[in-house]
KEZA-329782 format. One record per residue (C-alpha): x, y, z. Coordinates in steps of 0.001 Angstrom, whole numbers, plus 524288, in hexadecimal, padded with zeros to 5 digits. Layout:
REM residues N
XYZ;...
//
This chain:
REM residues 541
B5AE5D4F1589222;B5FD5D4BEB88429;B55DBD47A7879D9;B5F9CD3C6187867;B5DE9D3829886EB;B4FD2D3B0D886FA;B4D67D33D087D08;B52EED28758836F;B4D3BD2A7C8908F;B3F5BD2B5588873;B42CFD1E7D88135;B470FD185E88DF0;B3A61D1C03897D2;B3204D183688A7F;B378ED08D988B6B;B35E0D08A5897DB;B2947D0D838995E;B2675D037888EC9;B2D22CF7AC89566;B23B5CFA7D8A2BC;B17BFCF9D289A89;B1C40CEE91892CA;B1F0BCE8258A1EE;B124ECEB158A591;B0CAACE5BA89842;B1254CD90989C68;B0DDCCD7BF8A96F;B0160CD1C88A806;AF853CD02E8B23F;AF84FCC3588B9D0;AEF21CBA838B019;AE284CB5788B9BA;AE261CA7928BCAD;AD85FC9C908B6EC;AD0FFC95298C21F;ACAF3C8A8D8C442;AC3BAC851B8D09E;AC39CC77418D067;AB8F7C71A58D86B;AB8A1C62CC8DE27;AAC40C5D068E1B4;AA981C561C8ED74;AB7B8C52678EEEF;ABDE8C4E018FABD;ACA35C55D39025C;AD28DC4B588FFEB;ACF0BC46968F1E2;ADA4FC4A368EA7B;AE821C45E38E828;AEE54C50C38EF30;AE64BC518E8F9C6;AE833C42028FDDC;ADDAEC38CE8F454;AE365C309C8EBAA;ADB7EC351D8DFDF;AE3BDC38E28D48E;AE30FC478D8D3AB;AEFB5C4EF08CE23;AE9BBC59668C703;AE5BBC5C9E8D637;AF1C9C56F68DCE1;AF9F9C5F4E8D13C;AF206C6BAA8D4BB;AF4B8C6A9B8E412;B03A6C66B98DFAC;B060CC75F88D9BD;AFA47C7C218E14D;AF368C7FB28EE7D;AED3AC76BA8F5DD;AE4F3C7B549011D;AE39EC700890AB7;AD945C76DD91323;ACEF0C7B75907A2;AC114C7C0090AFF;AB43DC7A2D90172;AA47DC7C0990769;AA265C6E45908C8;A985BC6BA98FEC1;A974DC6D108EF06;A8E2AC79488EE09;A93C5C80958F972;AA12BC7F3E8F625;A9DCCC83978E824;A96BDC8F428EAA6;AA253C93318F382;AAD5DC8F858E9F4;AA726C96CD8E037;AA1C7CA4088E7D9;AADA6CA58A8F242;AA3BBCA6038FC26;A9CF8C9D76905B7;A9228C93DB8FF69;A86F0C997B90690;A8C25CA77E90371;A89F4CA3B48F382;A7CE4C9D8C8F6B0;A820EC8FA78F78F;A8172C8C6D904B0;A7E15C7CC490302;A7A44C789C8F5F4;A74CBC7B1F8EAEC;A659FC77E98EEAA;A5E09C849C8EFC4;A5BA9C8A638FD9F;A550AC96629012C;A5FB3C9AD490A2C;A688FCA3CF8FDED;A7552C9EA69051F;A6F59C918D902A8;A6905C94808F43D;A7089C87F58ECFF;A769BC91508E157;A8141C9B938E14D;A7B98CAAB38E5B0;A7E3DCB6F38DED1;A8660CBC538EA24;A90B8CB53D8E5A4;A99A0CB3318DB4E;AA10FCA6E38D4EF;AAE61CA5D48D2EC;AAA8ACA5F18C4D9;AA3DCCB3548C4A2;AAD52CB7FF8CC66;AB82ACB5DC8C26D;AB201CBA678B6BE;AB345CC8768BB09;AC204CC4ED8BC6E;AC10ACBFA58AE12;ABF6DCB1808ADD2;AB915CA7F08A747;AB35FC9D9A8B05A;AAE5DC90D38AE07;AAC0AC84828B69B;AAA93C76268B371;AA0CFC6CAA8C071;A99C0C6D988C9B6;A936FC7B018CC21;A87A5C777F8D6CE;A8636C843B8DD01;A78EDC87798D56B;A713BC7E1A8CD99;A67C8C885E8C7DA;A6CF3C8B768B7A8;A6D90C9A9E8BD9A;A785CC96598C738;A8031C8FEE8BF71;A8F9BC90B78BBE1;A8D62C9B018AFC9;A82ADCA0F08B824;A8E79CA3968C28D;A9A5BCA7328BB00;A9E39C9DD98B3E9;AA10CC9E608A498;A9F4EC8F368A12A;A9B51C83588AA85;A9A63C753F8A84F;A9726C6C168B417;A8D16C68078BD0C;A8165C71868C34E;A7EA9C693F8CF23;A87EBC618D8D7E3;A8920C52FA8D27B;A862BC47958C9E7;A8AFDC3CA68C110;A9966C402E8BC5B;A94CCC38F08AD4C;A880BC3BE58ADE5;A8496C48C18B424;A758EC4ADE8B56F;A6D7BC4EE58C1AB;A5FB6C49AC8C17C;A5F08C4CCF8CD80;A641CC5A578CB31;A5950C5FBC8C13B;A6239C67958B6AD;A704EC67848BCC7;A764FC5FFC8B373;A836FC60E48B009;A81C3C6D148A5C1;A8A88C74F089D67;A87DFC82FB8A0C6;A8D85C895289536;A7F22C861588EC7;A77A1C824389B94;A74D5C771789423;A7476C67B289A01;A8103C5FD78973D;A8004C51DD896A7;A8C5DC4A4D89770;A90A7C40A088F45;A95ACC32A889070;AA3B1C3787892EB;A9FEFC403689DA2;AA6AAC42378AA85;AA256C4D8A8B335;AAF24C50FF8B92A;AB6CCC4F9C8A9F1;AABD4C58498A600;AAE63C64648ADA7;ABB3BC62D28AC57;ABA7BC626489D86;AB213C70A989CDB;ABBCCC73A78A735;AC7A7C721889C7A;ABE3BC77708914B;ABC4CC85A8899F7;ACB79C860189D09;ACFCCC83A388D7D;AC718C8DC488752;AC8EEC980B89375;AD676C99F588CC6;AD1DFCA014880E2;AC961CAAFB8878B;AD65FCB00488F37;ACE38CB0FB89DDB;AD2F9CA9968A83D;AC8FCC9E998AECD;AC000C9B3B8BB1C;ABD86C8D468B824;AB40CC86198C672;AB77CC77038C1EE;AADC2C71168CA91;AAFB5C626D8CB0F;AA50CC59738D047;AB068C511A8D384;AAF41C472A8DC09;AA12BC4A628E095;A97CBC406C8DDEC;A9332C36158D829;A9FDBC30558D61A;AA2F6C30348C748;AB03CC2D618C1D1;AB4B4C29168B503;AB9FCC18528B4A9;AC810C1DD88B3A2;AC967C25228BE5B;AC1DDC1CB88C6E7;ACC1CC12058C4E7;AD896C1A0B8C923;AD112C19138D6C8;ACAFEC0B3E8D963;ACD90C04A58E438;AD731C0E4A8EA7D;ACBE6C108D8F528;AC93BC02A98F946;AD243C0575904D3;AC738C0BAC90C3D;AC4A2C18CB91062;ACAD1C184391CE0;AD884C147C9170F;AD4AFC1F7890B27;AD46AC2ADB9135A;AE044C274191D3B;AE777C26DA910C8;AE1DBC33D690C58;AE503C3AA591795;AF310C36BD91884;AF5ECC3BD590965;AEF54C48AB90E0A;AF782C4B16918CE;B042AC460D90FB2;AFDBCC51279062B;AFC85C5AD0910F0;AEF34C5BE190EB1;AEB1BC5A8691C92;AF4B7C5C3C928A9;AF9B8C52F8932A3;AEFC5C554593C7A;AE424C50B9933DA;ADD43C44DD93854;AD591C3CC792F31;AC820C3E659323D;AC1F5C336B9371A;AB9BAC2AF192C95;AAD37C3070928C8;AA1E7C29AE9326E;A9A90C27CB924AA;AA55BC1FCF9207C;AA5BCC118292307;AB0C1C0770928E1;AB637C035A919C5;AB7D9BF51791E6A;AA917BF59692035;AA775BF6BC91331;AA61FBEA2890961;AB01ABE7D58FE46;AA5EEBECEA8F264;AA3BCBFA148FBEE;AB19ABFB868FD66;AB361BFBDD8ED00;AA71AC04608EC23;AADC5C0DA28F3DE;ABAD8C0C6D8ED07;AB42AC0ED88DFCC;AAD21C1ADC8E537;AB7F8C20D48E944;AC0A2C1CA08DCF1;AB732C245E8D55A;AB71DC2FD88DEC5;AC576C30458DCBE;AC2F0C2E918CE66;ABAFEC3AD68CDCB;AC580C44478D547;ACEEFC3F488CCF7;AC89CC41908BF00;AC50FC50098C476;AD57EC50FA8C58A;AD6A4C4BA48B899;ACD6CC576F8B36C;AD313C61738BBE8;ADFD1C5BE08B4F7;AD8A0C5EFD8A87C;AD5DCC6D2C8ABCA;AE388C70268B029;AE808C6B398A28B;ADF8EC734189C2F;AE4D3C7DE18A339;AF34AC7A628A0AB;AEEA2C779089155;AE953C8620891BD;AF3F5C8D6189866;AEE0FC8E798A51E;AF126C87708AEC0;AF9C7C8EA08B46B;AF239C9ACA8B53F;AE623C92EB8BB8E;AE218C91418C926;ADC19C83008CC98;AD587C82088D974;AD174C75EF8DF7A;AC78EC710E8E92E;ABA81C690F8ED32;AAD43C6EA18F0E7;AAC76C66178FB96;AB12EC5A0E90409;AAE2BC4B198FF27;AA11BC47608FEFD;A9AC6C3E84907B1;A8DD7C3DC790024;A86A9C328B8F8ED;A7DAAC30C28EF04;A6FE2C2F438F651;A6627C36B58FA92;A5E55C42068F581;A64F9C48AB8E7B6;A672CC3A678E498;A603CC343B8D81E;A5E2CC253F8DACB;A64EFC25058CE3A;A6FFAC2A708D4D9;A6F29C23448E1B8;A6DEFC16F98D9F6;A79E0C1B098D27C;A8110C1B378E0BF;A81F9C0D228E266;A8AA7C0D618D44D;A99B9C0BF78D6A1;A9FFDC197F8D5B7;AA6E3C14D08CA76;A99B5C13488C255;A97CFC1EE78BA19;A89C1C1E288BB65;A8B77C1CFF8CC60;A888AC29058D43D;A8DD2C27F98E157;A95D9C2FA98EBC7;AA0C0C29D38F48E;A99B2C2DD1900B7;AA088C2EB590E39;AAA4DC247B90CB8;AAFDDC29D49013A;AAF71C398590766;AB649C35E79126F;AC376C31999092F;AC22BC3D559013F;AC388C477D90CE9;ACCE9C40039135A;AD0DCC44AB91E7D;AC4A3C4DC89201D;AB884C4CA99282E;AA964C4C899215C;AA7E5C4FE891239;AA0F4C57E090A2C;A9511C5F8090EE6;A9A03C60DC91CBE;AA53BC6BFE920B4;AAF00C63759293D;ABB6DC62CF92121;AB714C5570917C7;AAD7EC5FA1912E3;AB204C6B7791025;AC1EDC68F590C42;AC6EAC689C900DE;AD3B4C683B8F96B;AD689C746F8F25E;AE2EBC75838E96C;AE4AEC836A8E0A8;AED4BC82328D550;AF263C8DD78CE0C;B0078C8ADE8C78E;B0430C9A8E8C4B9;B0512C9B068D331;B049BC8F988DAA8;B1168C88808D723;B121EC7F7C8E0BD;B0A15C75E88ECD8;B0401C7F7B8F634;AFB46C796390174;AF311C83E990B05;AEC7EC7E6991735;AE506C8BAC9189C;AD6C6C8A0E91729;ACFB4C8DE290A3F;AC11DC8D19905A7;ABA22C8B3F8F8CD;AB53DC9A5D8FB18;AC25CC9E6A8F930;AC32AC9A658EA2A;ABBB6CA5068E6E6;AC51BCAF288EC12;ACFD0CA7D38E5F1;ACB72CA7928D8BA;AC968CB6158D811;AD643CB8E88DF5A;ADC91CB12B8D2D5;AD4F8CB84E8C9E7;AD782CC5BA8CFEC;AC8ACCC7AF8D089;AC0D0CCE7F8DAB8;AB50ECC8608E031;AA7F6CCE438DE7C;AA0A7CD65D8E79A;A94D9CD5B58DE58;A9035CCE118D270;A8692CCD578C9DB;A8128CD9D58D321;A7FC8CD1638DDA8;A893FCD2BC8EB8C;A92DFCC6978ECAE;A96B0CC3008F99B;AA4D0CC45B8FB89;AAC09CB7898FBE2;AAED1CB0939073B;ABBB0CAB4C900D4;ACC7FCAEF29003E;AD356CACAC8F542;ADD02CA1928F594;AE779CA9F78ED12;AF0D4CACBA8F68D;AF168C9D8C8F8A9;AF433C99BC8EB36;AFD81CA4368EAAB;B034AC9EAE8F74D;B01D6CAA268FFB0;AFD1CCACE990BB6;AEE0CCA92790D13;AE593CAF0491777;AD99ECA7B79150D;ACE20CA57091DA6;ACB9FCAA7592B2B;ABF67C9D0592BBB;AB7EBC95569213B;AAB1CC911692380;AA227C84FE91FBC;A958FC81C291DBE;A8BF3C79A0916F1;A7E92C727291C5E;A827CC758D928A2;A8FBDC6FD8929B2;A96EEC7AF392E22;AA6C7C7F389322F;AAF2EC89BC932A0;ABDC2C899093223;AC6F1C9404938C3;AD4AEC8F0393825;AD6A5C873993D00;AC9D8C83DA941DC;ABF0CC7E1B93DBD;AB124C7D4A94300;AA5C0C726F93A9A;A98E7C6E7993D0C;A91ACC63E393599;A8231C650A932AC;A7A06C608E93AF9;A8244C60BF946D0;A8713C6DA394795;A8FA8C6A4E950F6;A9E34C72AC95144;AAA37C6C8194F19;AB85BC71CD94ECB;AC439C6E0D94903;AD389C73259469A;AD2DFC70BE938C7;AE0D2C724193724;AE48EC679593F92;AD78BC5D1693D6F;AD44DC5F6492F0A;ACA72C53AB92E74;AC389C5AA993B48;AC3E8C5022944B1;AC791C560194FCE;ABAD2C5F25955F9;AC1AFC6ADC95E7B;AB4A4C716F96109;AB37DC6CA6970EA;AC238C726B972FF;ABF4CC7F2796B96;AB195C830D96E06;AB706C939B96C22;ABB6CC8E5095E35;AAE17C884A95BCC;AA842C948595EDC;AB034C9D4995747;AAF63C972994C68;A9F90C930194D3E;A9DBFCA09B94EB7;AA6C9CA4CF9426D;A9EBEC999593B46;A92EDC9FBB93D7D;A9712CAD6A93906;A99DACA7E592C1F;A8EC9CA01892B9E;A8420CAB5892DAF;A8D50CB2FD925EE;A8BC4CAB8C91977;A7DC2CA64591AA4;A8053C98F491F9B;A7253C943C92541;A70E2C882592E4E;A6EF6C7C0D92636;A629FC78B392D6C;A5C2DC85C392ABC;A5E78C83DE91CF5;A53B2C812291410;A5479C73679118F;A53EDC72299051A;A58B8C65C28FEB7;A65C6C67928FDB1;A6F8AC63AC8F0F3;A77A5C57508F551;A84B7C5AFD8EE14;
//
């Protein structure tokens, strides 16, 4: 070879050698997503705009719009179970939750979060996140099981699982008030204050200054949204008055014929006959009838103000750069509530503040049965129990780099799974130990493949339970039992949603199957009959 060519041949390999590295230079690797859980409380399955009420909710309705919307999403029936779950990716008894948050002696029962689990939160910091959260926390109310005790960097919200939206103190909760953890020290709330504004506001603070430290986010925005007492600010109230004085009967047939326009439940669905706690609305005298209307205008109120806020987070994420690069995941803990404000855990203060319209700052009062029965339209029971009222809720996932357009899954999916999801979009394994102590692997599957609109195996059977309401669902199958009657029944889910429809006399071999699959899981994860359970007083959130 010439020294002429060679040196040509030299200069030519040398560029190109130098173009593939300055390729490779510019491939960067995929840039982890933010996330952010946000958490409804107490909210019925059909509460929202885009899943048939009539409340004003387009942040939500926008989300479902450009996002996935899983019609057949499943929570653990009750505020600490369903937390413990969410935030662990395994069952609630499994993470030492398995009813509330009173202290038993059984350790699947213990009230608090174990150490043979992990959160979400201290799962993601080994993947290099900061993580904050804004609420309700009530999965521990001792200071050492706290938020920052559990993973979290920063928390603002409430310990324990309600109170007064303006003024949020717990006399009857000895030292869970509403605290800033950053200090540990009590917080007491102005004359501006409104809970749900307020956790939205830290919830804005954490995602503006998160941009200067160049980590990507876990933010748990844990709304106590609508739970009561029913709080709402004069404003929002009045978008809402008398738009219930129709009655609930008229209410929910008009419910359930925008959720089968919406495609929200199928053509097969029946609307589940009215609650037996409910009465005949023509029974009722004119002042009852406003009463009513006035609860549930502020009920509506306080679902729509949490929209306006989670319209307040996703503009702080657009105002940072972000939004696009975040993944927003939606849901409730549980079904509507059915409860009222008597009874033990009640100050007479509180009872007394009851009998106060719901549009009276200073009332504190729930919308019972009557109201429930509306908000899980067309659904059987309500919170606390594990027919379908109790344990569905909407879930929508928003995450604009990839989800471009309306996707809608009928495939089941449970609040264990979120764990497996958010480490899947992090690229993060989970833990086999912690802290030197063994976790217990998670019971969850990620939801990726979903909001990446592939193929999704998911489960082979989900299981419920909680104080001794129990069911299993196989397909699709599913087999309940409400506490204390113990009594089997069976239902094709697919086809009779709202579980009206017992098969269990035709199919006594599917019964069996499936009791006997129940129980497997049951003794598996530590589930003890609720009348062998130390019967401790129990928390009434």
């Amino acid at each position: 070879m010439k020294l002429k060519e060679f040196i040509c041949l030299s200069t030519f390999l040398l560029w190109g050698t130098q173009t593939i590295w300055a390729q490779k230079a510019a491939v960067k690797p995929a840039k982890k997503p933010n996330i952010i859980i946000i958490l409804a409380d107490d909210m019925g399955y059909s509460d929202i705009g885009c899943f048939g009420s009539i409340t004003q909710t387009p942040n939500l309705d926008g989300m479902a719009k450009t996002g996935l919307v899983m019609t057949q999403f499943y929570n653990a029936s009750r505020c600490c179970p369903s937390r413990a779950s969410l935030l662990t990716g395994l069952y609630q008894h499994q993470a030492g939750v398995g009813d509330m948050v009173n202290t038993r002696k059984e350790s699947a029962y213990q009230g608090y979060l174990n150490n043979n689990c992990v959160t979400i939160a201290e799962a993601l910091k080994s993947g290099g996140y900061n993580t904050y959260m804004a609420g309700k926390w009530h999965v521990g109310t001792a200071q050492e099981h706290w938020p920052v005790k559990r993973g979290f960097d920063h928390y603002f919200g409430l310990i324990d699982g309600a109170g007064s939206y303006f003024r949020p103190t717990h006399p009857y909760r000895p030292n869970q008030h509403l605290t800033v953890a950053l200090d540990d020290q009590p917080y007491t709330p102005g004359d501006n204050f409104y809970a749900t504004d307020a956790y939205a506001g830290y919830a804005v603070k954490y995602i503006k200054d998160n941009k200067t430290t160049g980590k990507p986010f876990f933010l748990y925005m844990a709304f106590t949204a609508p739970h009561w007492p029913l709080n709402a600010l004069p404003e929002d109230i009045a978008k809402y008055k008398g738009k219930f004085m129709a009655g609930w009967d008229k209410l929910r047939e008009a419910r359930f014929n925008r959720m089968k326009q919406l495609g929200i439940i199928n053509s097969t669905t029946q609307l589940s006959p009215c609650d037996k706690n409910v009465p005949e609305w023509n029974s009722l005298t004119e002042q009852e009838k406003q009463n009513w209307d006035d609860k549930m205008a502020t009920y509506s109120a306080m679902i729509d103000r949490m929209d306006q806020n989670i319209g307040r987070i996703r503009q702080a994420l657009k105002e940072t750069g972000q939004d696009q690069n975040t993944v927003i995941m939606f849901l409730s803990d549980n079904g509507a509530s059915s409860e009222s404000i008597k009874g033990n855990g009640f100050t007479p203060e509180m009872i007394a503040a009851n009998l106060k319209p719901a549009s009276d700052p200073s009332s504190f009062t729930a919308y019972g049965f009557t109201g429930a029965n509306v908000s899980n339209t067309p659904l059987t029971l309500f919170k606390h129990w594990v027919y379908e009222g109790g344990i569905a809720t909407p879930f929508i996932v928003s995450y604009p780099a990839v989800i471009k357009a309306h996707k809608k899954s009928e495939q089941p999916g449970h609040i264990v799974d979120l764990m497996a999801t958010c480490l899947d979009l992090a690229g993060t394994q989970y833990p086999k130990t912690y802290h030197n102590n063994a976790i217990k692997p998670t019971e969850g599957i990620s939801l990726l493949p979903l909001i990446q609109g592939k193929t999704w195996k998911g489960h082979n059977a989900l299981f419920f339970e909680h104080e001794g309401n129990r069911a299993v669902r196989q397909g699709n199958w599913k087999l309940v039992s409400e506490y204390p009657a113990n009594q089997w029944h069976l239902y094709n889910i697919v086809q009779d949603r709202s579980e009206t429809n017992d098969l269990a006399a035709q199919n006594p071999d599917k019964v069996k199957a499936l009791t006997e699959l129940y129980e497997q899981w049951a003794n598996r994860i530590g589930v003890i009959p609720f009348e062998k359970l130390d019967k401790r007083k129990g928390d009434e959130f």
